[in-house]
C-alpha atoms as a printed R data frame, in Angstrom:
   type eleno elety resid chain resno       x       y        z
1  ATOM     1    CA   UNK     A     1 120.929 -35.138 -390.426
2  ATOM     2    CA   UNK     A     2 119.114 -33.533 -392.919
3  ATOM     3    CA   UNK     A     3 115.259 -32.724 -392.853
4  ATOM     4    CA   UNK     A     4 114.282 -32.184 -396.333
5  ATOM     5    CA   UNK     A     5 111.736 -34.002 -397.709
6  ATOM     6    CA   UNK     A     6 112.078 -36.125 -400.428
7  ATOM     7    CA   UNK     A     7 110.394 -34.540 -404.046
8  ATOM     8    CA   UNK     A     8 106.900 -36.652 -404.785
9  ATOM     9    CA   UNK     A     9 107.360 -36.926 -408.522
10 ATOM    10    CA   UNK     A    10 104.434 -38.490 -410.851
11 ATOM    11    CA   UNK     A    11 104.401 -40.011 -413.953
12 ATOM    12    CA   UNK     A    12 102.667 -38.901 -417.491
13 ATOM    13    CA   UNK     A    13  99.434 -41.248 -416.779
14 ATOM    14    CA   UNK     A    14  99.096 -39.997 -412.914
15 ATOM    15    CA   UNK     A    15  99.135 -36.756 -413.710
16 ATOM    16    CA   UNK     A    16  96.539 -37.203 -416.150
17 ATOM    17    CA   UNK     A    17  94.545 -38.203 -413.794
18 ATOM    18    CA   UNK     A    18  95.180 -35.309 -411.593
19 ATOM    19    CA   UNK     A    19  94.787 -33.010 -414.106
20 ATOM    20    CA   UNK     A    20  91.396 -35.158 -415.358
21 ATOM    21    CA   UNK     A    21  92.731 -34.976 -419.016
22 ATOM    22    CA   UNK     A    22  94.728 -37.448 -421.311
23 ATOM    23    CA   UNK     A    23  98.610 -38.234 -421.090
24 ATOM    24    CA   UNK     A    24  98.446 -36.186 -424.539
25 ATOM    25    CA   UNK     A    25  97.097 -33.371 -423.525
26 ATOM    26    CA   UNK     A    26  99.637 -33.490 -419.754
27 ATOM    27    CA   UNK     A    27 102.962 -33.858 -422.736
28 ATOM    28    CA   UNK     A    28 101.656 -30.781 -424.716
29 ATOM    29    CA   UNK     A    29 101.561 -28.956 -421.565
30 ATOM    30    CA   UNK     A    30 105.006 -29.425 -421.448
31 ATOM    31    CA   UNK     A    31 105.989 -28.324 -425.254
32 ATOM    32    CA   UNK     A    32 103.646 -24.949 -424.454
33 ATOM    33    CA   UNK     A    33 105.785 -23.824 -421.659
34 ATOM    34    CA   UNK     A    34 103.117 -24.511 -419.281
35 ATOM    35    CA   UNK     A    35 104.149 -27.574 -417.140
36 ATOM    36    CA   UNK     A    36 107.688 -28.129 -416.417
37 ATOM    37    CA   UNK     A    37 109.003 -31.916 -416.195
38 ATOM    38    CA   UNK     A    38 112.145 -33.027 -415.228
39 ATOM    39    CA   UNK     A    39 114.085 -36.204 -417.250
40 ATOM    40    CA   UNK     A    40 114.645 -39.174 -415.019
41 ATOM    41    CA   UNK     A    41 116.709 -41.747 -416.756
42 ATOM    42    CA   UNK     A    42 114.429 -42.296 -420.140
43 ATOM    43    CA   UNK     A    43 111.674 -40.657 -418.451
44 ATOM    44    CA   UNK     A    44 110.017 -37.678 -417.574
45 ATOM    45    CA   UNK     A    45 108.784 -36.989 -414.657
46 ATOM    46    CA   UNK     A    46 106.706 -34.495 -412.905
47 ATOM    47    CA   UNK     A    47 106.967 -32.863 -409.371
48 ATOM    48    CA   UNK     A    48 104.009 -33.070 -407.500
49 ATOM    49    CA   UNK     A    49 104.773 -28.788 -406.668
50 ATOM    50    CA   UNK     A    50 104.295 -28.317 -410.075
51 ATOM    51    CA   UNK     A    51 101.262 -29.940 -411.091
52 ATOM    52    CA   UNK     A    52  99.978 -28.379 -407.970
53 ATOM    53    CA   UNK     A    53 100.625 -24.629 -409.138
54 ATOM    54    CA   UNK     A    54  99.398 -25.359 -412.739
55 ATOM    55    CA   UNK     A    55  95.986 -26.054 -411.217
56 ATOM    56    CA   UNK     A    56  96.211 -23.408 -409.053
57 ATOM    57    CA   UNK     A    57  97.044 -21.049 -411.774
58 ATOM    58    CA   UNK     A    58  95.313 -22.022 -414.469
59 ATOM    59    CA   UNK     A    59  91.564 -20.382 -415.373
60 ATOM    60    CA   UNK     A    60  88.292 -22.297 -414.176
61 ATOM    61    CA   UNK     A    61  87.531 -24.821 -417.462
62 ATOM    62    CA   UNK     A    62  84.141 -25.504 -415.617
63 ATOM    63    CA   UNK     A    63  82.513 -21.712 -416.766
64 ATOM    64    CA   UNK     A    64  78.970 -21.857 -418.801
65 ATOM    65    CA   UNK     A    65  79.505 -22.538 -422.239
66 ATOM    66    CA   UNK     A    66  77.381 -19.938 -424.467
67 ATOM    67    CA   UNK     A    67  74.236 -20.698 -425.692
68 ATOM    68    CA   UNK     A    68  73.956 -22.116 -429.375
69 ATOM    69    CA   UNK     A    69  72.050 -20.456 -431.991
70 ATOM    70    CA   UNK     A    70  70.273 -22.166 -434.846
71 ATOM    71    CA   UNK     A    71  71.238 -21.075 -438.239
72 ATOM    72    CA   UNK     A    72  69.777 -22.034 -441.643
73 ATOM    73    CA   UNK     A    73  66.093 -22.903 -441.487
């Protein structure tokens, strides 16, 4: 008997929503190198461990943007 667990995979749109971004932005992830996704039939699929380590290695997005400056008048 065998006790690994099964791999959670997630589709394009789920981990969009994980990620709080657009199914876009998850597939150009992908082309960059920067999420990994495995083919499943026609699909492509995404482990759960992966999505997982690209949040925990990617940089804070929630940092205060710089002030604007007026120009022109």
């Amino acid at each position: 008997m065998s006790t690994d667990l099964p791999i959670l995979v997630l589709t394009v749109d789920e981990v969009a929503v994980v990620l709080r971004t657009t199914p876009t932005t998850v597939v150009r992830y992908v082309h960059r190198g920067l999420l990994p996704a495995i083919q499943v039939g026609k699909e492509r699929r995404y482990r759960l461990t992966d999505v997982e380590e690209f949040i925990a290695c990617r940089p804070p997005t929630c940092s205060p943007r710089p002030k604007a400056h007026n120009v022109g008048r």
